[in-house]
N, C-alpha and C positions, 0 to 999 in steps of 0.2 A: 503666622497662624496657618496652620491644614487646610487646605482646599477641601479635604473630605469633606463628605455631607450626608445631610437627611435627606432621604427620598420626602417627593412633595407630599405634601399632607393632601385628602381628598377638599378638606375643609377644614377650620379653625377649633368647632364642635367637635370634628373626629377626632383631634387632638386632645383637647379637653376632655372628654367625656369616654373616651377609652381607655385602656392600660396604657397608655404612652404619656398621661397626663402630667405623671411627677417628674419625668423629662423638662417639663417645661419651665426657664428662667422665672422668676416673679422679681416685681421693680425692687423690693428689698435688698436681693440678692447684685442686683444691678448696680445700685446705687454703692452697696458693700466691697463688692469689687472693681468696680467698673465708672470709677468718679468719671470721666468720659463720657457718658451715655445719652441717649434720646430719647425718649418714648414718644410714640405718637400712634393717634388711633385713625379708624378708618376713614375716616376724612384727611388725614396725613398735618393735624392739629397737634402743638407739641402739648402733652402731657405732663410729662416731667425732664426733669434736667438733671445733669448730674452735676455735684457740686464744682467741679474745678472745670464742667463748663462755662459755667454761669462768670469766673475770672476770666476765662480765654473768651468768651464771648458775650462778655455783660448786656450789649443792646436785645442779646435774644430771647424771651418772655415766654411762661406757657401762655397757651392759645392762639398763639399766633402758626400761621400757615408756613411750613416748615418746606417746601418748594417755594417758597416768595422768599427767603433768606438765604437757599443754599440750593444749589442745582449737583445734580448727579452727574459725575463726570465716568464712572464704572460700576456697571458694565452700561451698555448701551438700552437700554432700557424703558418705557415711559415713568417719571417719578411721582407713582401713584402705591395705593397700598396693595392690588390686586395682582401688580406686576411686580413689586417686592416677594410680595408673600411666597409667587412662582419662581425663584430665583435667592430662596434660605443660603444656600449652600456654596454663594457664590461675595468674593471680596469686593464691599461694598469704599468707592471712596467720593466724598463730597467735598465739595471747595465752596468758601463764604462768600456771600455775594461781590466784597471787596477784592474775591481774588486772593488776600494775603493768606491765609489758615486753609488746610484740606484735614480733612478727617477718613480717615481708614480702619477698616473693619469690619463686623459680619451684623448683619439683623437675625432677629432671634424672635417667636412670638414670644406674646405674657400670657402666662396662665388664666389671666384672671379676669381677661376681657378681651374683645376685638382691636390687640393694638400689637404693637411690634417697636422692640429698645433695638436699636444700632449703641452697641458696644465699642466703642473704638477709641483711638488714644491720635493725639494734636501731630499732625507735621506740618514743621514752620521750617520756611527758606533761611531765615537765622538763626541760630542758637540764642544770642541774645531775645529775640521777641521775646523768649520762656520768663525773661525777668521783667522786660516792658511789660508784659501783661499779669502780671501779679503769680504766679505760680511758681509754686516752690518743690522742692523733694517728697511733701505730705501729699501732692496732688495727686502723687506715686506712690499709692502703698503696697498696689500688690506687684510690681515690676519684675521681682523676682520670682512671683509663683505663677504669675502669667501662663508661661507655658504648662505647666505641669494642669493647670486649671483648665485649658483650653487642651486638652490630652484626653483629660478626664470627661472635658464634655464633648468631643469626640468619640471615646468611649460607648456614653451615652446615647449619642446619636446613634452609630453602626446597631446598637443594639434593641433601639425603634426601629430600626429599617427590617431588624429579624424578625421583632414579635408582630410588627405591621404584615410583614408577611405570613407569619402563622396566624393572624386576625383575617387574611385576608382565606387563606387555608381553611380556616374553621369558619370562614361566612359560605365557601363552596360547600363542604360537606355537612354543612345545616341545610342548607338547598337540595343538596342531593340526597338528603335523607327524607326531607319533605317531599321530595317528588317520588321516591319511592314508596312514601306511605300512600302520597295520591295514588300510584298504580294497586297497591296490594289492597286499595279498597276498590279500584274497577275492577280489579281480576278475582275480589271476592263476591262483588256485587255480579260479574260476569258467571261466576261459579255457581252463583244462588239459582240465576238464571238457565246453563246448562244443565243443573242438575234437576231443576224443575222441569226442563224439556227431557230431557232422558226418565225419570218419572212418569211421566203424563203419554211420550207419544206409545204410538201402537206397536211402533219396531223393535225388535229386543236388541240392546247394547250391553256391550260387555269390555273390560278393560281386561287388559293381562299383563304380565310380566314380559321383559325382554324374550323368553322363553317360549311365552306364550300360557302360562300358567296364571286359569283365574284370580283378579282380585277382589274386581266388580260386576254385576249385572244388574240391569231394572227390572222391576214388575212384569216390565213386556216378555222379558227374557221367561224369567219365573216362570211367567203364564203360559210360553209356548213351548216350552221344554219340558217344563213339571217338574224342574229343577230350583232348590231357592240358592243361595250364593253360601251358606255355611254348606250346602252340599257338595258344591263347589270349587270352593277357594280353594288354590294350590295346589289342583288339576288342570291336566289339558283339555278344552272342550271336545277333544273327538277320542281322548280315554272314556267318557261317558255317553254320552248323542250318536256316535257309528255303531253300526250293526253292518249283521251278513250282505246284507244289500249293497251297502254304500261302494261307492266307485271306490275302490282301490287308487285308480290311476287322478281323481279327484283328491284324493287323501293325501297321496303322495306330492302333487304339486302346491295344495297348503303348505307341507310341513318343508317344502325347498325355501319359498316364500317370504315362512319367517323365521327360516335359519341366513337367509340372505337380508334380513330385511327390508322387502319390497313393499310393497303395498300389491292387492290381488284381490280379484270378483271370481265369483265360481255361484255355480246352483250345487246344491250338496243331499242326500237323500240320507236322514237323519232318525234318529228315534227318539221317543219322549219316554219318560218313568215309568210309563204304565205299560210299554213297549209296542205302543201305534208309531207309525211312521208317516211321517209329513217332508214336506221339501222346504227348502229355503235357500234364498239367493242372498250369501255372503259376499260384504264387502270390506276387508281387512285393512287398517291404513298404521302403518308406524310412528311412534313420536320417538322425537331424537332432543339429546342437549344440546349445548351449546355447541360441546365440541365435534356434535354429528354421530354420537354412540344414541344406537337404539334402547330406548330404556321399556317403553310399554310399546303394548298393541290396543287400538279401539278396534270392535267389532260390531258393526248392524245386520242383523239379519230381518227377514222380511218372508212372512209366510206365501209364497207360491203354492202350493198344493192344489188349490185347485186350478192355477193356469197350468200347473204340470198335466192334470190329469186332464184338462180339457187337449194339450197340446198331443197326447199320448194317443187320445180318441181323435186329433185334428190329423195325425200322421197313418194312424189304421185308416182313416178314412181315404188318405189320400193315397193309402197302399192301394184298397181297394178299387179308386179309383183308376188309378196306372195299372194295373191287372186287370179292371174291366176296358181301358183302352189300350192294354195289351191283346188281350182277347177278343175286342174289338178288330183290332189291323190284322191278327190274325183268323180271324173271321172273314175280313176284304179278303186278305191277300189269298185266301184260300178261293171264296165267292168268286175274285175274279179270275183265279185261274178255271175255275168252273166255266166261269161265261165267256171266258178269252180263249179257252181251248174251241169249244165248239162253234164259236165266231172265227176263229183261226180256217176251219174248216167252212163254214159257211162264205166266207169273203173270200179266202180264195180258192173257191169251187168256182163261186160266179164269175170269179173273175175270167178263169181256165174258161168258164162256158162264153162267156161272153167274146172270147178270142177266134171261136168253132164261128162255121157257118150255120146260123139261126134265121129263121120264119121271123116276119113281123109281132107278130105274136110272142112267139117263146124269147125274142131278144128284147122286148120289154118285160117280160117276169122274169127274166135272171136280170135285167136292170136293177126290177123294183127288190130282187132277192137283196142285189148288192148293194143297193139304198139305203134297205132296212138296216142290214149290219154294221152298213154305217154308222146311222143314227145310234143304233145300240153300243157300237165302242164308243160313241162319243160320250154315251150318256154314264159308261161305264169309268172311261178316263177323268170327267168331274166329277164323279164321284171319290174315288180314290184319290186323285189330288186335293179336292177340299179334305177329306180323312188327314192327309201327311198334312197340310196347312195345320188344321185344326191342333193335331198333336203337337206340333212346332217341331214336323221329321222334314221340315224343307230345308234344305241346305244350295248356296249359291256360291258356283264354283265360279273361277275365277281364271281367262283364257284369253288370248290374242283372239281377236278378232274382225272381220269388214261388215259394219254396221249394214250399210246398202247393198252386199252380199245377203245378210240374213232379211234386210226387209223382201229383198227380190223373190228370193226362196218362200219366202210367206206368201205371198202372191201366187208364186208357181204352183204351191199345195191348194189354194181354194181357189183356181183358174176354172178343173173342173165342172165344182158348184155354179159357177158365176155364168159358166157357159149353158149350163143346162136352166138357166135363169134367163138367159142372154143379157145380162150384164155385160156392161164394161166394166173391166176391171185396170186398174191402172196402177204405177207407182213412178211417185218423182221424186228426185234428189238435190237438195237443193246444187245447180252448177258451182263446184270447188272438192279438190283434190277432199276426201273423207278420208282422217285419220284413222290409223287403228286401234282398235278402243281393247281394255281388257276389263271382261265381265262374265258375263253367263248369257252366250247368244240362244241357250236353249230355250231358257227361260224367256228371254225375248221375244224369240218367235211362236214361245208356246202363247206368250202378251199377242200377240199380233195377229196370226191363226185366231185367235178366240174374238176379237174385235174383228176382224175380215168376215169372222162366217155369220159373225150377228147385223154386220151392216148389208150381207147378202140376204140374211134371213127375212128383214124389215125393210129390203126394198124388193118393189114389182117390177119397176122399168126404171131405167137410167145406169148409174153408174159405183161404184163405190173405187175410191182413190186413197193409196199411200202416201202422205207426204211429208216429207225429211227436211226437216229445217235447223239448220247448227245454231245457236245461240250465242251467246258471248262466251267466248274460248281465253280460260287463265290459265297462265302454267303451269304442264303437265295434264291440265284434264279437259275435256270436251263436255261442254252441257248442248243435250239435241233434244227437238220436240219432235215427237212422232203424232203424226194427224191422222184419221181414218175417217174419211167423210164418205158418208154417201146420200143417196136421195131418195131415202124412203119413207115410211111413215114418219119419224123425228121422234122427238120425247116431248111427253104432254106438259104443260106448268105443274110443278109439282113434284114430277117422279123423277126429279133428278135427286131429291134428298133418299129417294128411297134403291136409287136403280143398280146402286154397290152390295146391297144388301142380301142375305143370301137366300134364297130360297123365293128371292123377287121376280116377276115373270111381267112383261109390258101388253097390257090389251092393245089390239089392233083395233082400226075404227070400225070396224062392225062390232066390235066387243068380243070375239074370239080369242083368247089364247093360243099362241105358237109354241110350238114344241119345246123343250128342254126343261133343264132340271132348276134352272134361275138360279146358276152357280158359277157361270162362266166368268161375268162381271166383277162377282167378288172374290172368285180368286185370283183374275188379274190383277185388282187393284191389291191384294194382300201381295200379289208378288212381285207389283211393281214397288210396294215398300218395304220389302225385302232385300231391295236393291238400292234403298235409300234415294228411292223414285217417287214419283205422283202419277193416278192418271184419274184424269176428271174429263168432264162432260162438257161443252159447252149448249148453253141455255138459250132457247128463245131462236133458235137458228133456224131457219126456213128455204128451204124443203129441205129432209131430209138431218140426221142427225150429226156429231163431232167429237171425235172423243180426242184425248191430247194425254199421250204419255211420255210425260218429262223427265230427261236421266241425268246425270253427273256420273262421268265414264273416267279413270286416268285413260291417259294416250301414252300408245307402246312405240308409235314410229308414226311420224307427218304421211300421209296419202299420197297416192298418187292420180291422174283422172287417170278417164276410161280412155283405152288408143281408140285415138279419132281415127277420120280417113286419110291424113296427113296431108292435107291442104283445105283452104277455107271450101266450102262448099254453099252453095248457095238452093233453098227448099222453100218450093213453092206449097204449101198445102189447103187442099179444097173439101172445104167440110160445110156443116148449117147447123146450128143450134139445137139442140145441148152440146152437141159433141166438141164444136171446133174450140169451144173455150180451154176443155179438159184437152183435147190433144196437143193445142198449141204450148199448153204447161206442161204435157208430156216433154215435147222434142225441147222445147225451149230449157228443162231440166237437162237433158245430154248435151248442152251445150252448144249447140245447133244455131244458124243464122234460116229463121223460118220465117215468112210472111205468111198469113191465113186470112184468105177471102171463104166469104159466104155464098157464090153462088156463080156457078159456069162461066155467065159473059165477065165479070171481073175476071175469072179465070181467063180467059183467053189476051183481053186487056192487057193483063201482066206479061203475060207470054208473046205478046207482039212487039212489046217496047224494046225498050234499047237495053236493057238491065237482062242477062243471059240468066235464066236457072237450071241449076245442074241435074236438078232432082223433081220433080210432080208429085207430090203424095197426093193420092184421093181417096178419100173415108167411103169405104164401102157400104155404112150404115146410113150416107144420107141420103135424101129423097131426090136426087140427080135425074133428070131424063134421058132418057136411054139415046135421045136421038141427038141431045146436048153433046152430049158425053162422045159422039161419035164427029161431031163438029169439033171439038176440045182434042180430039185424036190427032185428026186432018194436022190440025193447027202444031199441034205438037210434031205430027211430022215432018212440017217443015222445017222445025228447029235439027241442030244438028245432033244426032245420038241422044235425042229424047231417053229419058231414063223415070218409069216406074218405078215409086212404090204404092203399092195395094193395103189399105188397113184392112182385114176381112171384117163383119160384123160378128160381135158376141159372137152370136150362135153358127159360127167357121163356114156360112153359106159364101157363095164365088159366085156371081151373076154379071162380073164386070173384063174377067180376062178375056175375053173371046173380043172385048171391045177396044182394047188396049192395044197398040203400036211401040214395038222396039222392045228396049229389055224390062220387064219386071219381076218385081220381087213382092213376094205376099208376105206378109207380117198380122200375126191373130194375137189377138189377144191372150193373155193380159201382155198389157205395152210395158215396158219398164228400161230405161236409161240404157242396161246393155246388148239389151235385143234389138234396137231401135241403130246402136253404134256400129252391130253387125251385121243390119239389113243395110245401112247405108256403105260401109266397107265392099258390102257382096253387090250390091246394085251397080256402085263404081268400077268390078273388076272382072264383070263378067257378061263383056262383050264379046260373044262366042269362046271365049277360051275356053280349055278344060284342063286343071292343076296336073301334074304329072303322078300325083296319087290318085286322081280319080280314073284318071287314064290304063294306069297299072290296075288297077282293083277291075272295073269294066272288062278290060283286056280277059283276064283269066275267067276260065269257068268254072261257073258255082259248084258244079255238081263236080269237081275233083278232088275236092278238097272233104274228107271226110270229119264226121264231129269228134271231138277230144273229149274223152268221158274220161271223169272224176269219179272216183272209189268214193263213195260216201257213206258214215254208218249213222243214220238215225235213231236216238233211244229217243222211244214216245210210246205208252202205253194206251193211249186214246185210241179208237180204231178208225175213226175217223179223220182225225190227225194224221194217221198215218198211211191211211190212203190216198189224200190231199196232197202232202209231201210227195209220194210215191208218185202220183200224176205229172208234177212239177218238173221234178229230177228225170224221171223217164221221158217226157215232151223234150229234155233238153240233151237228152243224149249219154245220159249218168249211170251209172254202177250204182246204186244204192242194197243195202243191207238194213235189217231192221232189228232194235232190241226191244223189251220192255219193262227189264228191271237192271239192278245193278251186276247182278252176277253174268246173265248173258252179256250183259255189254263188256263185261272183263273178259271173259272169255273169248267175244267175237276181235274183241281187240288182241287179245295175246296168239291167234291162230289167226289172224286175215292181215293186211297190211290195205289201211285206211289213210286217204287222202285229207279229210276233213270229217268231224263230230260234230252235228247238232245233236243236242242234248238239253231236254227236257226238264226243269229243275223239280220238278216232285214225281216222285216212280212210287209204284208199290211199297218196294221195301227199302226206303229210305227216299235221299233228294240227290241232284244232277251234281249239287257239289259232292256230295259224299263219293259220290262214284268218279268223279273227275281226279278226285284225289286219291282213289285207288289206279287209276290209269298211270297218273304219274308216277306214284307209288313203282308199279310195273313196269316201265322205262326205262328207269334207273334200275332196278336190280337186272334186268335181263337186255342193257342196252338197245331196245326201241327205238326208232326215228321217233323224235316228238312229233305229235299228231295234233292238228289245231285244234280245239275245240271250243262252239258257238255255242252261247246257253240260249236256248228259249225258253221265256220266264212269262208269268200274266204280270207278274211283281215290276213294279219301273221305282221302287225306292233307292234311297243313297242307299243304305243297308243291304240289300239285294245285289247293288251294283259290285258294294266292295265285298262280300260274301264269294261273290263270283271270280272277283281278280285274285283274293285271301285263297279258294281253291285250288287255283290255276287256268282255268277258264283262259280263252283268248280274247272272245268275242262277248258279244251278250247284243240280242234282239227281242224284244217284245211284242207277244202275242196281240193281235192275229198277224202273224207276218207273211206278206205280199209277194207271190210268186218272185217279183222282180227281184224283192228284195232277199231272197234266200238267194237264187242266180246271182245276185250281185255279190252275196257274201263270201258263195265258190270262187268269185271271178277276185275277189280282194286277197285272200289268203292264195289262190294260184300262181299271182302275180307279184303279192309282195309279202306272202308269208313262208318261202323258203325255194319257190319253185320248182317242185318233183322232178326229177329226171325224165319220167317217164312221158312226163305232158310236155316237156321241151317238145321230147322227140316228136311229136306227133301233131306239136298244134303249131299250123302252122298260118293256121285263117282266127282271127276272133270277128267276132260280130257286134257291132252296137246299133243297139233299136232306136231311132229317135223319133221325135215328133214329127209326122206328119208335114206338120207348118214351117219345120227347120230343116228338110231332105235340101233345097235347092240353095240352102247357106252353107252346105255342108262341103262342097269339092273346095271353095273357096277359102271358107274356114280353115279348112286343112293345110292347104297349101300357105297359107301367112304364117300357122305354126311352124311349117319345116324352113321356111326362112328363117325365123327368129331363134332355130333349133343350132341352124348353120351358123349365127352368127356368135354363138358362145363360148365355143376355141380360142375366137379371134379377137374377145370381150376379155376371157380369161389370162389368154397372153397379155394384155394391155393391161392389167388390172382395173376398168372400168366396172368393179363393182355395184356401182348405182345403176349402171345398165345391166349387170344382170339380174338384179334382184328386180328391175319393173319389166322385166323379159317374165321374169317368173310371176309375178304377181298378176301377170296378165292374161297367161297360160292359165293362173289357176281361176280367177273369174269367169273368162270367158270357155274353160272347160266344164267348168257347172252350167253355163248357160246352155251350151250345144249338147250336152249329156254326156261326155265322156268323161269319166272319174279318174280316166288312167291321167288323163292331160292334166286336170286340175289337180289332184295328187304328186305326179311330178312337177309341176309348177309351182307348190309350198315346199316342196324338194330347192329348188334352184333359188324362189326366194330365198329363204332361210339361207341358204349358201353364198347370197349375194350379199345379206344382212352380218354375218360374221366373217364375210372375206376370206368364204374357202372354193376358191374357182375351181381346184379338183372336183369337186362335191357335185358341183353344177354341169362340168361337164360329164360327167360319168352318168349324172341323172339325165340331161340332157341325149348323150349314147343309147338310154339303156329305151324311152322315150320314142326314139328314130327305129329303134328296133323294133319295138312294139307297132309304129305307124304304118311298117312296112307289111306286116300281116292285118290291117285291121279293112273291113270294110262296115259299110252301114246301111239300115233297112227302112223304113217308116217301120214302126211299134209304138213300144212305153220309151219312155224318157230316161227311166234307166238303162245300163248296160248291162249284156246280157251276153254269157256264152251259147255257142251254138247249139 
């Protein structure tokens, strides 16, 4: 028999009741061919017999339980009907309970009910049993056709196993046909639904060809075009809707769009039927097939017109509005060169007068002239700086810088005020090397200057203090809070919500208003967050008010301190309340080992003991008895090389040297970390000695050495202005010339040979630039020495600045500018703007004016730099770069301190040179530095330097 088979049926019914059914044996058939046979139904009960069973197995009955008589010995199997039924196809053979008879063959179902014949034919261990058991040749009728029968029902089988399979084929695609009718009624149900929303809404849709050629539009469309879709169809929407107007360059980027098939938004300016124009903002999206080919386009568009024509009136509005604050700044910028010229004149006449021998009298009315003009640029610089604020013309540049340099300088500019106040004025740092920071220190100190002069304004008596505190430092950047305290009237509850605000003014307690424009506040605070700063107020603080502006700086290079006196030094200091808390935070900020008593006999106490101090400070502002104070001497005398220093009061009155024993040193205010480092350096080294530079300078006489005049040609068409200047330059020893428009100044420049231009930025007939650039112009075609030239501007905008450098300009100073500071401008372009021949030859003396209070720091001073000058050959050979760059760094601080520009300017010289490790650079600068020192001497004056 064929092991081939039928695939399993699902069930009995599927058999039955499908095409496969006439396949199926019936016991007729069974019995006809297959005298052998079984049948039995689902309880596994024989049914029927087949007749030449019933001889080989007479005891076996139907209905009897056909596993209770015969056990399955293949396949392995359980011998039940549900584990036949799974296993047709397989050769079935049974042996009789006695053992002696097995039966071999295939199970088959019946058509005709839930049962199953085993077909099969007798094997016996003998041949004779065949005769013991009654069966003969008849038992065997179909022996011969056997196979051929069992071919053919094979046959039949493989060929249910096909149509099963094409039954099972056409049960898939009745399903799949049913599920696509389900979708093509969501997608029509969907459709009913889209097309009702394209109908109904407000927007106009339209559909197109691949092309972009009309098929469909709605109502909405209709409505706002004046177009219906037979007008339409199988045109492009901008053959009909564009007109003269419409954008070209709009047109043109639709028609890329959906020749690419993208999808695209545009605002489009269109026409309707009747030929009005309205706007609309299209939005074009592609459909594609299966295969990703574009077939249509959807279109929405959406009537704009009137946000066009509002945006059209929002943009003229805002033209005019930039045109009225263009016309505005040029209105300032005009105004203040009006008010900056003749303040230029006014400030520094007085100044000039205030230098003359004057009467009590006439030297307070040039005071109060110089007061006033103060007051007046001040009023005029907030104004113009909220103006650039307000525009959003402020720009924040971005530069190396020494934070506690720029606080110091703050201090140093409202010293002045504070004195004529008699304030103390102070600044401290917190003790640790101050990184350098990169930012915009102008800005900063323009912050700091504006909070200094308002804590001078709102206080009467006591003090106002800078204080520098670093915060918590993350890599690469430094966060610092800057304090500005002082003790004057405070802020009341309340006006701290209002005191940033502009144009806000603080009543004093009598209810008087003070002076200013109540702009100061808020444009620090707008410029502190400019800088991605804060500066706020602190509240409730008693006596006196706190303001705190907080920065986030990168860091360009780790700091270095201030040079101490290079050994511990030990400072006693005697002071009484208010003062000794703020002084001791003074020194205690430079770093300083200070004790501070309040009163003489502690004074002397300390001075008797066993513990030696190096140094005596006493606060010339406290209430000491003259007779104390002369006991306190004694006592000190006996100590060895007693050493003074003197705080002077505020107001630089001296009522205590005459009482003083051994060496001292005066120190005025304002106090600040490095004045404080070089009073204690000079106090330590100037036990009668005299530096070898002062000795030299002293030695020669004054009167040998004649003044180096500078060719100078002035263009200023103000007459006063140019008087003022002339006064300046002539007091100093100078050549000046004068233009007052662009053509004399070409002129004087192409016939005279000029050392330095200040130039005036607006003239008659044109501006400073225009003419600066005919100069140049002139240079170059006829070979000219380039001649520097300084713009004076009332203008301090970025605009203005780079206008000037865009010309060629060298310099740029702003009006009103201060005798010193025009002298200083000669003295910078003589020295390091190309250095004339002719002034080599001749100068052989310079002059610097210092303060007053810093003359007997000066021999001292001097002589530390030509040490540290000496040592940089021998720094440069070793390549000890880190030595020379805090050689320079220190040069260049404590040259700002004592007033000389040339030292502090060569000092960022030689840092710089220490910082990229070019020791040529340092020594040359160094050189050039030693040359300079050997002609220099100094005066009591301004604080600036100054030629002779």
């Amino acid at each position: 028999m064929s092991s081939s088979s039928v695939g399993k049926p699902d069930n009995l019914d599927d058999l039955r009741e499908g095409p496969l059914a006439e396949l199926l044996i019936s016991p007729r058939q069974a019995g006809a061919l297959f005298p052998f046979h079984i049948v039995v139904n689902r309880d596994m009960l024989i049914v029927q017999l087949g007749p030449s069973m019933a001889k080989l197995m007479p005891a076996l009955k139907a209905g009897e339980n056909l596993t209770k008589c015969w056990s399955l010995e293949s396949p392995a199997i359980d011998f039940c009907y549900e584990a036949i039924l799974a296993k047709l196809s397989t050769l079935f053979v049974m042996i009789a309970g006695n053992g002696r008879v097995r039966l071999r063959g295939q199970m088959l179902p019946i058509a005709s009910g839930e049962q199953i014949v085993f077909l099969c034919s007798p094997w016996l261990p003998e041949p004779g049993e065949f005769t013991l058991s009654g069966l003969t040749f008849q038992d065997f009728p179909l022996h011969d056709s056997m196979p051929e029968f069992m071919n053919v029902l094979q046959m039949q089988r493989l060929g249910m196993q096909d149509l099963r399979k094409l039954s099972v084929r056409l049960r898939e695609q009745r399903e799949a046909l049913a599920d696509l009718n389900r979708r093509l009624v969501r997608q029509e149900a969907e459709s009913r639904k889209l097309a009702l929303v394209a109908a109904c809404t407000e927007n106009g849709v339209l559909i197109t060809d691949a092309l972009g050629r009309v098929e469909w539009v709605n109502e909405a469309y209709t409505k706002c075009t004046g177009f219906t879709l037979a007008e339409l169809r199988g045109k492009t929407p901008g053959s009909v809707l564009h007109g003269p107007e419409t954008d070209p360059a709009t047109i043109a980027y639709m028609r890329g769009k959906i020749r690419e098939g993208q999808s695209f938004q545009c605002e489009v300016l269109n026409y309707q039927k009747g030929g009005g124009q309205y706007w609309v903002a299209l939005e074009g999206q592609p459909i594609r097939d299966k295969a990703g080919q574009v077939t249509n386009f959807t279109g929405v568009i959406r009537d704009i017109t009137v946000k066009k024509q509002d945006d059209i009136a929002l943009r003229r509005a805002m033209q005019q509005i930039e045109a009225a604050n263009q016309a505005k700044s040029d209105f300032l910028a005009g105004i203040g060169h009006e008010i900056r010229t003749p303040l230029n004149s006014i400030t520094g006449l007085s100044e000039l007068l205030l230098e003359t021998p004057l009467e009590g009298d006439q030297k307070e009315v040039a005071s109060t002239i110089w007061a006033c003009s103060e007051s007046l640029l001040n009023l005029v610089n907030d104004l113009l700086d909220f103006s650039s604020i307000e525009a959003g013309r402020v720009e924040i540049s971005s530069r190396e810088f020494d934070l506690a340099a720029v606080c110091e300088r703050a201090v140093n500019i409202m010293s002045s005020r504070a004195r004529q106040k008699r304030l103390a004025l102070v600044c401290t740092v917190e003790p640790r090397p101050a990184p350098h920071l990169l930012g915009d220190e102008t800005r900063i100190s323009q912050i700091l200057v504006n909070l200094i002069a308002n804590g001078i304004k709102f206080t009467a008596t006591g003090s106002v203090c800078v204080d520098v505190r670093w915060s918590t430092q993350q890599p690469g950047t430094a966060a610092v809070d800057i304090f500005v305290r002082d003790t004057g009237i405070g802020i009341s509850p309340g006006s701290e919500k209002h005191i940033f605000e502009k144009f806000y003014r603080i009543d004093t307690p009598t209810g008087r208003r003070v002076g200013g424009t109540g702009l100061g506040l808020s444009i620090s605070r707008r410029l502190a967050e400019q800088m991605h700063g804060t500066l706020d107020v602190e509240v409730g603080r008693q006596p006196g008010s706190c303001f705190r502006l907080s920065l986030t700086l990168p860091v360009v290079s780790e700091g270095e301190a201030l040079p101490g006196p290079g050994s511990p030094v030990s400072i006693l200091l005697l002071s009484q309340p208010p003062n000794i808390e703020l002084l001791s935070k003074v020194w205690t900020s430079a770093d300083l080992d200070v004790v501070a008593v309040d009163n003489l006999t502690t004074g002397r106490a300390h001075m008797e003991g066993t513990h030696r101090y190096d140094i005596v400070v006493l606060d010339g502002s406290a209430a000491f008895d003259s007779v104390e104070i002369e006991a306190l001497c004694m006592q000190g005398a006996q100590c060895k090389a007693i050493k003074w220093i003197q705080i002077l009061p505020p107001d630089g009155t001296d009522s205590l040297s005459e009482l003083l024993n051994g060496t001292v040193v005066k120190v005025s205010f304002p106090l600040t970390p490095s004045r404080i480092h070089a009073a204690v350096r000079e106090v330590l080294t100037r036990e009668g000695e005299v530096s070898p530079l002062t000795a030299a300078v002293n030695n020669e006489a004054q009167g040998a050495v004649g003044p180096s005049r500078v060719r100078i040609l002035l263009v200023e068409d103000n007459p006063d202005s140019q008087a003022y200047v002339a006064r300046v330059f002539k007091k100093a020893g100078h050549d000046l010339a004068i233009a007052a428009s662009i053509a004399e100044t070409v002129n004087l420049v192409a016939s005279r040979k000029f050392d330095i231009v200040f130039m005036d930025v607006m003239l008659p007939d044109g501006d400073g630039f225009e003419a600066t650039r005919k100069i140049r112009e002139l240079e170059r075609s006829t070979g000219l020495d380039r001649v520097p030239v300084v713009a004076l501007t009332a203008g301090s905008t970025h605009e203005s600045r780079k206008l000037a450098t865009d010309s060629g300009m060298d310099d740029y100073m702003t009006k009103p500018v201060r005798p010193d500071a025009l002298l200083e401008a000669v003295e910078r372009w003589w020295l390091h703007g190309g250095n004339p021949a002719h002034l080599k030859e001749h100068a052989k003396l310079a002059v610097v004016e210092v303060e007053p209070d810093l003359t007997d720091l000066i021999p001292g001073y001097l002589g530390r730099v030509q040490q540290q000058l000496a040592r940089l050959s021998e720094l440069a050979a070793t390549g000890d770069h880190a030595a020379i760059r805090k050689i320079g760094h220190n040069l260049k601080g404590a040259g700002d301190a004592f007033g000389f520009a040339e030292i502090s300017s060569s000092g960022k010289i030689i840092e710089e040179a220490g910082r990229s490790e070019s020791p040529a650079a340092a020594v040359a600068a160094g050189s050039k530095l030693t040359e300079y020192l050997q002609h220099v001497r100094w005066q009591p004056g301004a604080v600036s330097p100054k030629l002779p």
